[in-house]
N, CA, C and O of each residue as an XYZ file, in Angstrom:
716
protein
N     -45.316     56.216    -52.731
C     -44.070     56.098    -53.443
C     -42.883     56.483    -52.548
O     -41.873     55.781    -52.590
N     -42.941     57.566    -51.732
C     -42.067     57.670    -50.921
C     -41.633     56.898    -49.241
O     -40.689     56.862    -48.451
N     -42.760     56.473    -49.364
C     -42.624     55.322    -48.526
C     -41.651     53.837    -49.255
O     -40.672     53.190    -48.884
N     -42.335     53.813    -50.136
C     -41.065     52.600    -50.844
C     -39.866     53.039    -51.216
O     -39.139     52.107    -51.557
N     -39.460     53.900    -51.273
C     -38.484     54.352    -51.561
C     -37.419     54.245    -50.261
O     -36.286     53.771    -50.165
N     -38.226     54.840    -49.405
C     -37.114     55.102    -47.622
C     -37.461     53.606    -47.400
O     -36.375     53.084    -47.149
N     -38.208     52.865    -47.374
C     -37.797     51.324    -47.272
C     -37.020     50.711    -47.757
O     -36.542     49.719    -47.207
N     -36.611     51.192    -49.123
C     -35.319     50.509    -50.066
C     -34.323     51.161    -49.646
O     -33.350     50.445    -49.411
N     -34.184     52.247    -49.458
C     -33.151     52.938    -48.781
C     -32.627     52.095    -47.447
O     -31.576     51.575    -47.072
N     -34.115     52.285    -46.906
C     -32.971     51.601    -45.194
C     -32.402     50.153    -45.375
O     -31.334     49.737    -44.925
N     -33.396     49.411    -46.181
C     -33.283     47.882    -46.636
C     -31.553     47.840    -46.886
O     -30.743     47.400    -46.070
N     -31.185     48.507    -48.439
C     -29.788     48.842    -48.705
C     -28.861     49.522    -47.727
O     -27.759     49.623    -48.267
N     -28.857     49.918    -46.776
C     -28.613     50.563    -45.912
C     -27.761     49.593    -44.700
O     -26.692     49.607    -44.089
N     -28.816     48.893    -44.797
C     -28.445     47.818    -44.019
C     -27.994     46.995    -44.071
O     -27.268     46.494    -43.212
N     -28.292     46.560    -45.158
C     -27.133     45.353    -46.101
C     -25.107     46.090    -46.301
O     -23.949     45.716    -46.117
N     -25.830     47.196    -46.742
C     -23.905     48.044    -46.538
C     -23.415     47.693    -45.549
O     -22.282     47.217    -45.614
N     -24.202     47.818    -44.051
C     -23.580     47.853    -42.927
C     -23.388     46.629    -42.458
O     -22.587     46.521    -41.529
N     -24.050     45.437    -42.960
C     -23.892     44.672    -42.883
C     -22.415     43.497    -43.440
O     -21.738     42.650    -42.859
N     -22.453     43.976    -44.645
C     -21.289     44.112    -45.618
C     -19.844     44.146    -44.768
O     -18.994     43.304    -44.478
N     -20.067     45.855    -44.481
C     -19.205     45.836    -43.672
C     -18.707     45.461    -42.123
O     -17.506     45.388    -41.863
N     -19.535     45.278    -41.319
C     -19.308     44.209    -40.408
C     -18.479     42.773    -40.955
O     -17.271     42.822    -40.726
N     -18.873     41.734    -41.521
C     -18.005     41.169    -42.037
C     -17.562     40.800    -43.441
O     -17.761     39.774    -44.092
N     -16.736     42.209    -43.805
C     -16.580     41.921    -45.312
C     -15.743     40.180    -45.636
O     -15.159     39.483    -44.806
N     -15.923     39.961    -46.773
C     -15.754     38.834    -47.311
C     -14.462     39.212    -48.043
O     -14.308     40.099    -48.882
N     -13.403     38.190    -47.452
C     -11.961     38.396    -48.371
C     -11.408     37.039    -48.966
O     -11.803     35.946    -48.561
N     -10.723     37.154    -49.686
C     -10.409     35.749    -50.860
C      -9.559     34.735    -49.850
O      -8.410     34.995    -49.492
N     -10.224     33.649    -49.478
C      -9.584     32.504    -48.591
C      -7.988     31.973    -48.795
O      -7.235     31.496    -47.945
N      -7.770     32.208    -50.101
C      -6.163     31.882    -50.231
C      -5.087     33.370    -49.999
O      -3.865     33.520    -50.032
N      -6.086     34.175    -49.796
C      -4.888     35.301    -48.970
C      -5.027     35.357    -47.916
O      -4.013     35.408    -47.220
N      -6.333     35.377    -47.287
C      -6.347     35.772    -46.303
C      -6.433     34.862    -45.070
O      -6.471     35.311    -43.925
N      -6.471     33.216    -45.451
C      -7.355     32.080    -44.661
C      -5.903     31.079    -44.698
O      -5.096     30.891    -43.788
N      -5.909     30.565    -46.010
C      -4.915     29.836    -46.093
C      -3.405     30.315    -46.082
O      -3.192     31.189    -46.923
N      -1.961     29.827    -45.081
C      -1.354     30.664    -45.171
C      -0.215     29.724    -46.576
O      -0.396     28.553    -46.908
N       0.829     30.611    -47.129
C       1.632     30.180    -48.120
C       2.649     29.209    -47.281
O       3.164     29.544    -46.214
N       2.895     27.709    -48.060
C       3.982     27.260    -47.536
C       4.235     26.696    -48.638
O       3.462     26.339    -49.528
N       6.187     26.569    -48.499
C       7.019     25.155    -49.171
C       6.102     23.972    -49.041
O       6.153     23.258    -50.042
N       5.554     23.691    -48.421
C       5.129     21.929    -48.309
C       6.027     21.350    -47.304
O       6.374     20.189    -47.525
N       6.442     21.875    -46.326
C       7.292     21.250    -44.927
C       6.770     21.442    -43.934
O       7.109     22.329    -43.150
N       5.359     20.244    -43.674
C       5.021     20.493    -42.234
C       5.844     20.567    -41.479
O       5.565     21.504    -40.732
N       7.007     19.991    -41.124
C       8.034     20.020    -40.235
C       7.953     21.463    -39.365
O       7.536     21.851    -38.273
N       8.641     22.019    -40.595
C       8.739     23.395    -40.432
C       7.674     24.383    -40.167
O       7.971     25.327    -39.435
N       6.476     24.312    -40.649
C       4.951     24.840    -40.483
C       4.714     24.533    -38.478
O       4.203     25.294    -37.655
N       5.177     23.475    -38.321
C       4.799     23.430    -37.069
C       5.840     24.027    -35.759
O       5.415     24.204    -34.617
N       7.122     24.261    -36.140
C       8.283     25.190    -36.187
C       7.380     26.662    -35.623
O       7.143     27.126    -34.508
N       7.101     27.008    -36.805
C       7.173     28.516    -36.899
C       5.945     28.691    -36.217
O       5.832     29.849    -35.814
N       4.771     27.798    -35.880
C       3.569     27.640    -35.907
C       3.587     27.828    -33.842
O       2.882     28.512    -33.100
N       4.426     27.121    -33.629
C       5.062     27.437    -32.312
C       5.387     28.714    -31.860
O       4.740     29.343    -31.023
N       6.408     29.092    -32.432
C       6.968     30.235    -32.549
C       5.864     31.123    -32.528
O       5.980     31.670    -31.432
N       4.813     31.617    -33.112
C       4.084     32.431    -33.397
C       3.062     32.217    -32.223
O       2.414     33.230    -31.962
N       2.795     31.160    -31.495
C       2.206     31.231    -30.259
C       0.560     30.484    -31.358
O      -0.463     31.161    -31.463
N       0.642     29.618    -31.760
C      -0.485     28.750    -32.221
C      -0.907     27.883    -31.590
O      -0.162     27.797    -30.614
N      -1.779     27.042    -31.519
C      -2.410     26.172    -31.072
C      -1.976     24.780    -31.846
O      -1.545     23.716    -31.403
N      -2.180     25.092    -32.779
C      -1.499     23.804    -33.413
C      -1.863     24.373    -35.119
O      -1.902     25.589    -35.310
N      -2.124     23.373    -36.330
C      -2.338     23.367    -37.857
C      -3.351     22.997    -37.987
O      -3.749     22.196    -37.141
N      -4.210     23.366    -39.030
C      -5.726     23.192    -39.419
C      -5.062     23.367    -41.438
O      -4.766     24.192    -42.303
N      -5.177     21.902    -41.159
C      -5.134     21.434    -43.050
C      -6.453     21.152    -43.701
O      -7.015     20.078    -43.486
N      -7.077     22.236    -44.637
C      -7.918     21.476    -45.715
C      -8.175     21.088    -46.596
O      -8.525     21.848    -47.500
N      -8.140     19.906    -46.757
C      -7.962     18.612    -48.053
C      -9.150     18.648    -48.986
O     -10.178     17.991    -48.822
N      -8.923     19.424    -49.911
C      -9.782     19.663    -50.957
C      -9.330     19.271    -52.186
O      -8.138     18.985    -52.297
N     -10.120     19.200    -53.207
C     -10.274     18.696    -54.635
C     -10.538     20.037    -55.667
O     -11.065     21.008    -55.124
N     -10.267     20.130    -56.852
C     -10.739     21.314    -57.465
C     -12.126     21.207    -58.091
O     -12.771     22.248    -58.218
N     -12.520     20.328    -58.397
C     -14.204     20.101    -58.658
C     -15.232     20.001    -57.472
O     -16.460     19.969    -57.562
N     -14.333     19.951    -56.168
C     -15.600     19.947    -55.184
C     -16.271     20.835    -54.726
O     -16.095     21.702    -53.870
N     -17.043     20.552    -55.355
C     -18.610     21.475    -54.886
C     -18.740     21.730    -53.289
O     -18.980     22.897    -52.979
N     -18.606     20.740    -52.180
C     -18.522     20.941    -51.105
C     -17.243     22.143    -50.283
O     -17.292     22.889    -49.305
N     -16.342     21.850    -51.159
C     -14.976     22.643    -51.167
C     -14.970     24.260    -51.439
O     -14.320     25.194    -50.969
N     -15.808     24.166    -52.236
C     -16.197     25.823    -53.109
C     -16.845     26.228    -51.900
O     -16.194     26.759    -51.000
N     -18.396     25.967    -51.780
C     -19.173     26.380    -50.307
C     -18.378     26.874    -49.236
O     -18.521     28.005    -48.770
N     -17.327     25.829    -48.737
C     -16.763     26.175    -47.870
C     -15.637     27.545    -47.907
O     -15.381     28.391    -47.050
N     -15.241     27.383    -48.960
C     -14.305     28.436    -49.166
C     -15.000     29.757    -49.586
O     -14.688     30.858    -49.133
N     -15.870     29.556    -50.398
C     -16.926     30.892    -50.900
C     -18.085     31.420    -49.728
O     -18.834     32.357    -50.006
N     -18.137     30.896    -48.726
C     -19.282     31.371    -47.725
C     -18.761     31.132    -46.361
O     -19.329     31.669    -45.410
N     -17.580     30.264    -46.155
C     -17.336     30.339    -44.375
C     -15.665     30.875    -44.301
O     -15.391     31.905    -43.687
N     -14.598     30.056    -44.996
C     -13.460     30.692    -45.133
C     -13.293     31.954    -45.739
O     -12.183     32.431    -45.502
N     -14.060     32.690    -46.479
C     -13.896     33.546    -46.622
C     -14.055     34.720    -45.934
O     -13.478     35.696    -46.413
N     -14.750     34.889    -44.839
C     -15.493     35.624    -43.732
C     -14.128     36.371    -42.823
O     -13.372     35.809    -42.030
N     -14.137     37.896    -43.283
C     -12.925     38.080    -42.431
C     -13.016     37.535    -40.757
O     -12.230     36.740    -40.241
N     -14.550     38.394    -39.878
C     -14.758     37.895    -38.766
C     -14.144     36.085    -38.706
O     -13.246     35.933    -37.878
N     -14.499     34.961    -39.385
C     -14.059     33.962    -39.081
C     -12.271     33.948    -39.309
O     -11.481     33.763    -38.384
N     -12.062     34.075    -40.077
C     -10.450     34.155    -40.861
C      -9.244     34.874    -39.057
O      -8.216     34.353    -38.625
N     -10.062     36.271    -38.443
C      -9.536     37.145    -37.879
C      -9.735     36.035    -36.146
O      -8.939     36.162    -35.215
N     -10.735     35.219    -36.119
C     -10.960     34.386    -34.577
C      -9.823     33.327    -35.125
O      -8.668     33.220    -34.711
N     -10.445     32.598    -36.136
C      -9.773     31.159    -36.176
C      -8.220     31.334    -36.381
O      -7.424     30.542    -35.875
N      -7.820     32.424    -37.158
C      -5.821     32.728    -37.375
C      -5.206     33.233    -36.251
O      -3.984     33.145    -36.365
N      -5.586     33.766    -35.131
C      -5.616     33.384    -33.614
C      -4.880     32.574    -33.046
O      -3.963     32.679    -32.232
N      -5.488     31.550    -33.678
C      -5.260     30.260    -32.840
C      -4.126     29.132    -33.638
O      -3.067     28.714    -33.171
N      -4.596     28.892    -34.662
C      -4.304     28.064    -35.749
C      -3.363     28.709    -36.467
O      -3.154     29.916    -36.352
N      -2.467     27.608    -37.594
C      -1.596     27.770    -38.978
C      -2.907     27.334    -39.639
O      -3.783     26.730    -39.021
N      -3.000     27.705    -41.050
C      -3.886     27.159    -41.813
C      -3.424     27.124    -43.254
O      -3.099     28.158    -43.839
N      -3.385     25.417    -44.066
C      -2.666     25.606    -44.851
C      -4.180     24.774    -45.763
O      -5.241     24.359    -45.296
N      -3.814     24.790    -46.758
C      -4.950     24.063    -47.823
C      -4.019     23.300    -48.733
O      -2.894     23.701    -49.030
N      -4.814     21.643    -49.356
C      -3.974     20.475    -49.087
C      -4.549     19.639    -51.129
O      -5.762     19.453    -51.220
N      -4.142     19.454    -51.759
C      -5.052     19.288    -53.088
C      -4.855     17.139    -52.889
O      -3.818     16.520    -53.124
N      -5.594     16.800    -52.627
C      -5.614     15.431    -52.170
C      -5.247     14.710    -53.585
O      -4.944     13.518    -53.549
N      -5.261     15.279    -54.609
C      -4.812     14.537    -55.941
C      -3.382     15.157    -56.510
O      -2.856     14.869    -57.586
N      -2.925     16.019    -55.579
C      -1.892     16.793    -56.153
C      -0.443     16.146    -56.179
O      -0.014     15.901    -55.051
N       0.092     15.937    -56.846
C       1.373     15.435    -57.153
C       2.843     16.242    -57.017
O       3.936     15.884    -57.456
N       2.385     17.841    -56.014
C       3.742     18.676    -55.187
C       4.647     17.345    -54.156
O       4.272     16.505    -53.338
N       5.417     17.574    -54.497
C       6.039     17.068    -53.418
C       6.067     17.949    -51.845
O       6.145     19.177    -51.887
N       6.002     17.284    -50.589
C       5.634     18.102    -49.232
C       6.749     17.282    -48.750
O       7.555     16.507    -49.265
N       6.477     17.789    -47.429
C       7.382     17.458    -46.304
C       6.433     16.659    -44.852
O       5.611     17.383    -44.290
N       6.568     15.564    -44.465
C       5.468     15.369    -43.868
C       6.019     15.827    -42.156
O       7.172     16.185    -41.914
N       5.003     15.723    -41.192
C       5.542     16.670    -39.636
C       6.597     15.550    -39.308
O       7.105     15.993    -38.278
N       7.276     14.252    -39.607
C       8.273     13.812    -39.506
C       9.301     13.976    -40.186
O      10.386     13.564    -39.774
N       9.171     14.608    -41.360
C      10.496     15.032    -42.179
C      10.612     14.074    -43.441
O      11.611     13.897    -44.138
N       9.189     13.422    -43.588
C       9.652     12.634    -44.912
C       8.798     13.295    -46.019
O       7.690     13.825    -45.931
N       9.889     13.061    -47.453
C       8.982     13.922    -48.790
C       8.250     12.928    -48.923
O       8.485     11.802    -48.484
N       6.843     13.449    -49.845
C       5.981     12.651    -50.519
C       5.234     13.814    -50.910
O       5.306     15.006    -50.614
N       4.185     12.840    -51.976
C       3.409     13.700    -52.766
C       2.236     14.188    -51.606
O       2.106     13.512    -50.585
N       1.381     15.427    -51.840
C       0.203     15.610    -51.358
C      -0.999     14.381    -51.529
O      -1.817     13.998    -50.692
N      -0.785     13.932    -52.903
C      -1.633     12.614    -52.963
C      -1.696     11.588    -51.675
O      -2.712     11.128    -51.152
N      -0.036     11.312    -51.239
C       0.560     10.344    -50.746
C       0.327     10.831    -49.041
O       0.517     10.077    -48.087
N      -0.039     11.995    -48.966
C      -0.001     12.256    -47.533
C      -1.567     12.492    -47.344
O      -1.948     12.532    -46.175
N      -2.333     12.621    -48.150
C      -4.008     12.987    -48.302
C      -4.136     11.189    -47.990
O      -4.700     10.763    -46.982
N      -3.650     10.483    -48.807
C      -4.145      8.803    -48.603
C      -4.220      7.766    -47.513
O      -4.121      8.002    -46.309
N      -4.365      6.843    -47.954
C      -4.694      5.743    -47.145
C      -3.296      5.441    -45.878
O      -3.427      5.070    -44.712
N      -2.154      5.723    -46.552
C      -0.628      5.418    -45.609
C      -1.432      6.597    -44.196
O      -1.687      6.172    -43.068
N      -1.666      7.903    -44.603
C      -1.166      8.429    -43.984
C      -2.762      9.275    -43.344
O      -2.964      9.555    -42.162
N      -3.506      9.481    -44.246
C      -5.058     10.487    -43.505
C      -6.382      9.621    -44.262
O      -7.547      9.679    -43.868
N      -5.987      8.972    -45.207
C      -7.160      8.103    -45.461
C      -8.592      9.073    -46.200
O      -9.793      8.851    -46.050
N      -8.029      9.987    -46.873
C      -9.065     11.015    -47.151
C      -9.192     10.714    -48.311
O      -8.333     10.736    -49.192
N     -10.737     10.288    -48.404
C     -11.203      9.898    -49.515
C     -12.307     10.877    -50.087
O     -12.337     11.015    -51.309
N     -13.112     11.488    -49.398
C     -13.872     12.695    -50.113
C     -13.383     13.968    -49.216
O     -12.616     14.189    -48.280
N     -14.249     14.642    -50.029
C     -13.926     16.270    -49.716
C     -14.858     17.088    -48.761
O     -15.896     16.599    -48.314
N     -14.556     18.000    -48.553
C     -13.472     18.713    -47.932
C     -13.573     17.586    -46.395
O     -14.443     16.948    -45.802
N     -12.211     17.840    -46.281
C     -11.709     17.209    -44.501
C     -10.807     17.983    -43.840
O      -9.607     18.140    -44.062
N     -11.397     18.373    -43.139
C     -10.696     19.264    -42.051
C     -10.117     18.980    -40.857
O     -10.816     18.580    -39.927
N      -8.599     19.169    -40.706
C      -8.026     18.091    -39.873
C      -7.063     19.397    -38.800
O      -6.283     20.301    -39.102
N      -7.315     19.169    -38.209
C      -6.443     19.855    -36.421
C      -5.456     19.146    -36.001
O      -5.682     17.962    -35.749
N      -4.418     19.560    -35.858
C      -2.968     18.427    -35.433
C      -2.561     19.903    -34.812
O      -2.597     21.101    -35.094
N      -1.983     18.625    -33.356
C      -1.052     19.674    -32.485
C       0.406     20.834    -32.959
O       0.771     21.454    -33.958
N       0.718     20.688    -32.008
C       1.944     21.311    -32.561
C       3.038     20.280    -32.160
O       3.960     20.897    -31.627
N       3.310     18.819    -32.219
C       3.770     17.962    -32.283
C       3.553     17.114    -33.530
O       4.220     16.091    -33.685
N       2.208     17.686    -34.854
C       1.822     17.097    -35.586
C       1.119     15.957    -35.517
O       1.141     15.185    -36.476
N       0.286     15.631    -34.219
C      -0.201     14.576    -34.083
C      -1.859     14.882    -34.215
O      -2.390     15.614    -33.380
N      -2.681     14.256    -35.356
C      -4.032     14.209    -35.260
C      -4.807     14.300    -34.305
O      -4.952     13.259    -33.663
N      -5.564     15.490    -33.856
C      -6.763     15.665    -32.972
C      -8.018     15.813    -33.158
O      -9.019     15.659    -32.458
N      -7.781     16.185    -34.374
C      -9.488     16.222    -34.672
C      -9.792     15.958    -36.266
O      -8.909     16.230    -37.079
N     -11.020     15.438    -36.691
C     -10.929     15.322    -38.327
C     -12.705     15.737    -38.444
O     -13.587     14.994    -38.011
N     -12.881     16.674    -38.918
C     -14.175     16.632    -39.879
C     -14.597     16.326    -41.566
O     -14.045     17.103    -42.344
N     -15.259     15.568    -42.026
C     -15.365     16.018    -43.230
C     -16.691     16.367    -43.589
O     -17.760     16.130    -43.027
N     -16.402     17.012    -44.694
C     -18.043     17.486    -45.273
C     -17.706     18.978    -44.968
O     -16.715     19.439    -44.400
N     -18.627     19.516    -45.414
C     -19.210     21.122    -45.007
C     -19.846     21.048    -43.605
O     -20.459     20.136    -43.050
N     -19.459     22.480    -43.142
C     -20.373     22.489    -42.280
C     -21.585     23.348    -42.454
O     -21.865     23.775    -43.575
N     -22.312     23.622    -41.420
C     -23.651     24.475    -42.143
C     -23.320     25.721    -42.483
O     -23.865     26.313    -43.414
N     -22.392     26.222    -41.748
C     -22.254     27.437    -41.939
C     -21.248     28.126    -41.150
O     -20.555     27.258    -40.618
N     -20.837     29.328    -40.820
C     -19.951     29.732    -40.134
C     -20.171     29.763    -38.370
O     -19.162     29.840    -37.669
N     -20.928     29.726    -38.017
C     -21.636     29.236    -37.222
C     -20.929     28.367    -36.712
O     -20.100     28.468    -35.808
N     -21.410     27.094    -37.568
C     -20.684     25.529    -36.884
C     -19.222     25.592    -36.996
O     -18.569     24.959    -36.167
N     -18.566     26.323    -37.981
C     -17.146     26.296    -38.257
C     -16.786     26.832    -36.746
O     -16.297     25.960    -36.027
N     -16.945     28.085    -36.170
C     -16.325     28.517    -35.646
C     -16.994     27.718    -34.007
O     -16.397     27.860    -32.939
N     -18.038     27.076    -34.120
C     -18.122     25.987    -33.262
C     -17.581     25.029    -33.391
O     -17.909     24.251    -32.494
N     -16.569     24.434    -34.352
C     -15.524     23.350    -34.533
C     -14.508     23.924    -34.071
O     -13.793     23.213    -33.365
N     -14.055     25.436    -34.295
C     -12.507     26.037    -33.305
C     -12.715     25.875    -32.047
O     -11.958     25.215    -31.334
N     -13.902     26.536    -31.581
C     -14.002     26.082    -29.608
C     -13.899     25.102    -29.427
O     -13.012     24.705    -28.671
N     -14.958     24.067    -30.179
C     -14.497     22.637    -29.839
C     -13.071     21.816    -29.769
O     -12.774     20.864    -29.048
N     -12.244     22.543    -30.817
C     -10.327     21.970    -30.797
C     -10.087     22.667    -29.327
O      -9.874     22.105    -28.253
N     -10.200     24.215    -29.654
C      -9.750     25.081    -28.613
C      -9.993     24.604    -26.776
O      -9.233     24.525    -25.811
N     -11.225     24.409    -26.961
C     -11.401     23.828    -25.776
C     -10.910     22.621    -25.361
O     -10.704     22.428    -24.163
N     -10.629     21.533    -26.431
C     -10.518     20.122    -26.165
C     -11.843     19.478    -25.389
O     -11.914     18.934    -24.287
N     -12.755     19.720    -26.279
C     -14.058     19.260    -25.833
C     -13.851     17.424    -26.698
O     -14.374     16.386    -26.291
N     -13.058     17.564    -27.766
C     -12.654     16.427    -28.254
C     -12.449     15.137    -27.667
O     -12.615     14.016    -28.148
N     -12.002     15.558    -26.381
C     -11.251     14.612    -25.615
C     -12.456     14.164    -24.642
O     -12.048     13.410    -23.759
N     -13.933     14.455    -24.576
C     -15.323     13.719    -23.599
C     -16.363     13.898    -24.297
O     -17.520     13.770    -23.897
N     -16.006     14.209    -25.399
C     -17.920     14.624    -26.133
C     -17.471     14.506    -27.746
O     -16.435     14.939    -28.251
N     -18.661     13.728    -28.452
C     -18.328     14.082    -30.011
C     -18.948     15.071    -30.325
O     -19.758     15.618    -29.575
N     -18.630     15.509    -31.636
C     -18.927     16.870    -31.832
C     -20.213     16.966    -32.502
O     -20.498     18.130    -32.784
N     -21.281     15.896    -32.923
C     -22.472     16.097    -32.764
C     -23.405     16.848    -31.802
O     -24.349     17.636    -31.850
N     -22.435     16.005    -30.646
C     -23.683     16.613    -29.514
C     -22.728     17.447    -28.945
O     -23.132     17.690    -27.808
N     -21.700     17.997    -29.139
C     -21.112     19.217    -28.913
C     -22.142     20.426    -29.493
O     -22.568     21.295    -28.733
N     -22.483     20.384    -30.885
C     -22.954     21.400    -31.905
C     -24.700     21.577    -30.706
O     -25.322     22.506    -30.191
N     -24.843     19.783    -30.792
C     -26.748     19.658    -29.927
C     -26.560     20.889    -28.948
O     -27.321     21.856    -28.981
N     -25.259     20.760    -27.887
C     -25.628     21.962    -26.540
C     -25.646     23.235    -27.468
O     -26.689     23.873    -27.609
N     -24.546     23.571    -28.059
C     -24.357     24.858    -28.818
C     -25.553     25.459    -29.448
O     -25.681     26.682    -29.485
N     -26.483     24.609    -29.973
C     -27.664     25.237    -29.912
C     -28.740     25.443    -29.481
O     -29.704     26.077    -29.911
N     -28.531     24.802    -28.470
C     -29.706     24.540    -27.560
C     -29.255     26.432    -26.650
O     -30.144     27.284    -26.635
N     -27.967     26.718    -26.073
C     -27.598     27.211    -25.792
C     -27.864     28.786    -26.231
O     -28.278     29.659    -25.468
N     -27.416     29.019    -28.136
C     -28.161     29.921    -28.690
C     -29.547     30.292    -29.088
O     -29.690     31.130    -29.978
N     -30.562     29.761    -28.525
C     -31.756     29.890    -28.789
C     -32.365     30.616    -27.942
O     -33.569     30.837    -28.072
């Protein structure tokens, strides 16, 4: 009996410490940052602050893929504390009818800038990297597996591995690498 006991002990023990290594904080405080809806300006200040460029994610409120992502990888302070580093990070409702500001200075709805004119985003989640000129560099959609691959999609912008390798077989070395 006292043997199961100091096993549940260390078991819990470890999970605390684990916990705390990377506690988990709510993605719209801590991940996504607050804006008017003026990329213009997002990429402004985004400068200013010494960024790399904007990381928009175009989500839906029923998506299941969207939740995952936000409930198990955006939420991760360790990820939140590498990837805000580098990046602005704003979150984008692809059916939403706010009026924004697009990185040229024209209004339209979030619908209208999620669509076909302008990103062509038709399912969820899509995760999109634009310079700090606002020009498209990178687009994922879907989930990724995990935080893991997420923060193997920042090296990959970061590096501009974009620009000689797709990011399939970007992820292939990356694990070949961790094993």
């Amino acid at each position: 009996m006292r043997v199961f006991r100091l096993l549940t002990f260390v078991l819990l023990l470890g999970a605390h410490f684990q916990l705390l290594a990377d506690e988990t904080r709510d993605p719209y405080k801590f991940f996504f940052a607050q804006t008017l809806g003026d990329y213009s300006e997002e990429l402004a200040i985004a400068k200013e602050n010494g960024k790399k460029g904007l990381f928009i994610f175009f989500e839906m409120d029923e998506c299941p893929f969207c939740h995952y992502m936000k409930n198990n990888v955006l939420n991760s302070k360790s990820v939140q504390d590498y990837f805000l580093k580098n990046f602005a990070a704003f979150n984008l409702d692809i059916e939403g009818d706010v009026m924004i500001t697009t990185f040229d200075g024209k209004e339209i709805t979030q619908k209208e800038f999620a669509g076909k004119k302008y990103h062509n985003v038709r399912a969820t989640p899509v995760m999109m990297f634009f310079d700090l000129d606002g020009k498209k560099i990178f687009r994922y959609t879907g989930k990724t597996r995990g935080k893991e691959e997420f923060l193997w999609m920042t090296d990959y912008v970061l590096g501009e591995h974009y620009k000689t390798i797709k990011f399939n077989n970007y992820k292939r070395q990356r694990r070949k690498e961790s094993r």
